[in-house]
Every structure is written in structure tokens, then in C-alpha cells.
C-alpha positions, -999 to +999 in steps of 0.1 A: -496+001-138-513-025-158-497-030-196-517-030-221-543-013-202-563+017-215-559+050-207-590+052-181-576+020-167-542+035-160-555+066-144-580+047-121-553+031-110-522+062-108-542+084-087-544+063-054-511+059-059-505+097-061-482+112-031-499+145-034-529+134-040-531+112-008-516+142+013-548+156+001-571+132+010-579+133-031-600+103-042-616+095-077-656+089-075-665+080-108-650+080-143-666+068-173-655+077-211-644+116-209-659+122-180-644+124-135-656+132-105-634+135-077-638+140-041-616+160-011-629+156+021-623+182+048-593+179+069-578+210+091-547+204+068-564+218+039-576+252+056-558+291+047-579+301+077-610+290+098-627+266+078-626+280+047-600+256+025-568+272+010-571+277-030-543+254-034-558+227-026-595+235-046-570+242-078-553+208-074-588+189-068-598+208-105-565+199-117-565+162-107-603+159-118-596+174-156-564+150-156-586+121-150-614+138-173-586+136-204-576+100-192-609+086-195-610+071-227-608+035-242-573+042-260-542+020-250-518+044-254-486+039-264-463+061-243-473+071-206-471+108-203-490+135-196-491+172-186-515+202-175-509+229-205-532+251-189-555+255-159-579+286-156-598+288-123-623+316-113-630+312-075-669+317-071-670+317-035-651+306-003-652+268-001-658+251+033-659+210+042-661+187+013-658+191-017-662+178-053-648+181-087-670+173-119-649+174-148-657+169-186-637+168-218-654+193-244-632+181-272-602+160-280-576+168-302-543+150-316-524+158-282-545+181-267-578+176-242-598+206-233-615+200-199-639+221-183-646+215-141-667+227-118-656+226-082-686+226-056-696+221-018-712+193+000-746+213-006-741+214-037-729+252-040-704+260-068-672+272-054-650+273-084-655+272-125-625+267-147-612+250-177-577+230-184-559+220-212-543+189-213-516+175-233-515+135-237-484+117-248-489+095-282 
């Protein structure tokens, strides 16, 4: 990872480089200043059963997205570290074929980020509403 670089930089670039995230086909779409979408395309890897995909892997696509969501800001930080305090995750509805996390920051503290997410279909159908805290190192 780039030094010097800013905190959205060195997200932007961690998650590609993500083992887990690869397994899961998990791939940032956008990021601008507090704000991530990510995407997780289908794959028969990801399913509990059928087609529906396991809740796992829809809680570590709102996970990854609110951790990129706290990333994305200007600040070079000094230390790189971070952690998921807390993730809260209702599951709307079963979630089928691709799908996409929009994450936000609602407000930043001295160490912590609260994040909210919203996980949804390729029609656009939410599939899952949550929140996470997230602690970044100083």
C-alpha cells in the first residue's frame, strides 16, 4: 500500500488485494468521501440452498462495504489499522443473484465511524438493512 496515501486511497487499493474478499467475488464500485458501494456477483459458491445466497456472505458484503464507507476520507493516517466494533444486520428478504452494498458513514467520531448499509438485488429489492461501527486506528 501506497505511503503517504490517504485513507480512501489505501482502502481502494486493500480490498482487491483481500483473500476473502476475492473468494467472494467482492469488488468495490464506487467510493467517494464517506460514502462505498460494493458489488458480489452470483457464483453457486455463495448459495445455503438453491439460489438463494447463504447470509454469510450478504453479512460480509455489508461488512466490507461499511469498512470501505469509514475508509473513505481524505485523512493520511498515521497508523494502518482498523476493526468492525459492531455489525447489526436485519435480513429483509431472501437474496438471489447479484448483489450490492451501499454504505454511508452517518457520523465520525475520534476512533469510531458509524456506518449504515443497505444490501439489495440486481432489481433493486432491499435484501438486508444494518448498521456497523467501526473503529480506525490514529
Amino acid at each position: 500500500m501506497s505511503t503517504g496515501a490517504n485513507r480512501m486511497q489505501i482502502i481502494t487499493e486493500f480490498i482487491p488485494e483481500s483473500p476473502f474478499a476475492a473468494a467472494l467475488g467482492l469488488r468495490l464500485e464506487s467510493i467517494e468521501p464517506d460514502r462505498a458501494r460494493m458489488a458480489m456477483p452470483w457464483s453457486d459458491s455463495l448459495a445455503t440452498m438453491a439460489d438463494i445466497v447463504h447470509g454469510g456472505a450478504i453479512a460480509t458484503l455489508a461488512d466490507t462495504a461499511a469498512m470501505a464507507a469509514a475508509w473513505a476520507s481524505d485523512e493520511v493516517p498515521e497508523s494502518i489499522s482498523g476493526a468492525t466494533v459492531s455489525l447489526t444486520l436485519d435480513y429483509l428478504t431472501a437474496g438471489r443473484g447479484d448483489l450490492t452494498a451501499d454504505a454511508w458513514v452517518t457520523r465520525r467520531g475520534g476512533r469510531l465511524v458509524y456506518v449504515r448499509v443497505d444490501v439489495a438485488d440486481a432489481a433493486g429489492q432491499s435484501v438486508a438493512a444494518g448498521q456497523a461501527v467501526y473503529s480506525l486506528g490514529r
